[in-house]
C-alpha positions as CSV (number, residue, x, y, z in Angstrom):
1,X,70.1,-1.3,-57.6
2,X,66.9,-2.4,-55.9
3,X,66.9,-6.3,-56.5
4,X,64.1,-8.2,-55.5
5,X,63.9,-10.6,-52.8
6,X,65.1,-14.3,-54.1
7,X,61.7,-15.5,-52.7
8,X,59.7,-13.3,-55.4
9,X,58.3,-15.5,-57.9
10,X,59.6,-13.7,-61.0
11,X,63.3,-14.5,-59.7
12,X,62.2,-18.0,-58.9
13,X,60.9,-18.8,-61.8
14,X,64.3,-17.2,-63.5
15,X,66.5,-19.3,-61.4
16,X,64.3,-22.6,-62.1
17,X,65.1,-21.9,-65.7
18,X,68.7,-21.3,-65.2
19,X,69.2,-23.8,-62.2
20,X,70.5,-26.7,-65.1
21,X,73.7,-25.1,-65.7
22,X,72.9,-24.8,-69.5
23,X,73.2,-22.2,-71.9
24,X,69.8,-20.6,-72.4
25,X,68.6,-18.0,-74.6
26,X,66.8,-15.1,-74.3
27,X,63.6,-16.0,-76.0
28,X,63.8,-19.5,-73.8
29,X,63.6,-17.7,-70.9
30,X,60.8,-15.1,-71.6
31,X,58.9,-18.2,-72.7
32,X,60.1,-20.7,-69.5
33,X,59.6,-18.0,-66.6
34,X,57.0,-15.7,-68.1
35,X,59.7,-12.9,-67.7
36,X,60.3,-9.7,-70.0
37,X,63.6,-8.2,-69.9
38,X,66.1,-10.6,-69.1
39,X,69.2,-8.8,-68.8
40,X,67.5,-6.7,-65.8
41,X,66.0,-9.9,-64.3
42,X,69.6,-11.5,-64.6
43,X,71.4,-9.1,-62.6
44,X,69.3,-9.5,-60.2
45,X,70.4,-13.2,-59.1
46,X,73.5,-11.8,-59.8
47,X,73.4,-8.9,-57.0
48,X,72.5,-11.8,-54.5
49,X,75.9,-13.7,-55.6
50,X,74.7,-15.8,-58.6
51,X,77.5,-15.8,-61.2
52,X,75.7,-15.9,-64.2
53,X,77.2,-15.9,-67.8
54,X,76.0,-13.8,-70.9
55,X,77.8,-14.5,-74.5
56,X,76.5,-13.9,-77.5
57,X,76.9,-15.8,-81.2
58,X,75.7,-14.8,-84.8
59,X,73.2,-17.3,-86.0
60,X,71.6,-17.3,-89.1
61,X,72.5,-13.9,-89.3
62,X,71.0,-12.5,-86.2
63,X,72.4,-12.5,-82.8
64,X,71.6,-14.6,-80.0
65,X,72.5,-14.1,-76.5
66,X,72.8,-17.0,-74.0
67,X,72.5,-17.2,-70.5
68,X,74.4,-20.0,-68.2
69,X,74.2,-19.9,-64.4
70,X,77.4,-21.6,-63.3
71,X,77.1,-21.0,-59.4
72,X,73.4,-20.4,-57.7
73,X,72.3,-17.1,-55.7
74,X,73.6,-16.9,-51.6
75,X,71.0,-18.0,-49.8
């Protein structure tokens, strides 16, 4: 994998988003970082060290998938 620099503003904004420590969806984080495809921009962080979480939950009959960053990127 080629992952971008941690300086490149798409992964900043992605990590701003995810720097709370909260669960956040999919469709928060398109919206938040101005990002399309989160699972790629996720593993991302992830290749610089982030340990980010992914679960997914049925709700109101469609799934939802939830992203929680519980340690930041190497630096």
């Amino acid at each position: 994998m080629h992952a971008a620099s941690l300086t490149s503003p798409r992964l900043t904004r992605v990590l701003a988003v995810l720097a709370d420590g909260r669960p956040h969806t999919t469709r928060e984080i398109v919206r938040k970082a101005g990002v399309m495809a989160v699972n790629a921009c996720v593993s991302e962080p992830r290749h610089h060290g982030a340990l980010i979480e992914c679960r997914s939950e049925i709700i109101g009959g469609h799934r939802r998938f939830f992203y929680t960053m519980t340690k930041g990127p190497l630096q």
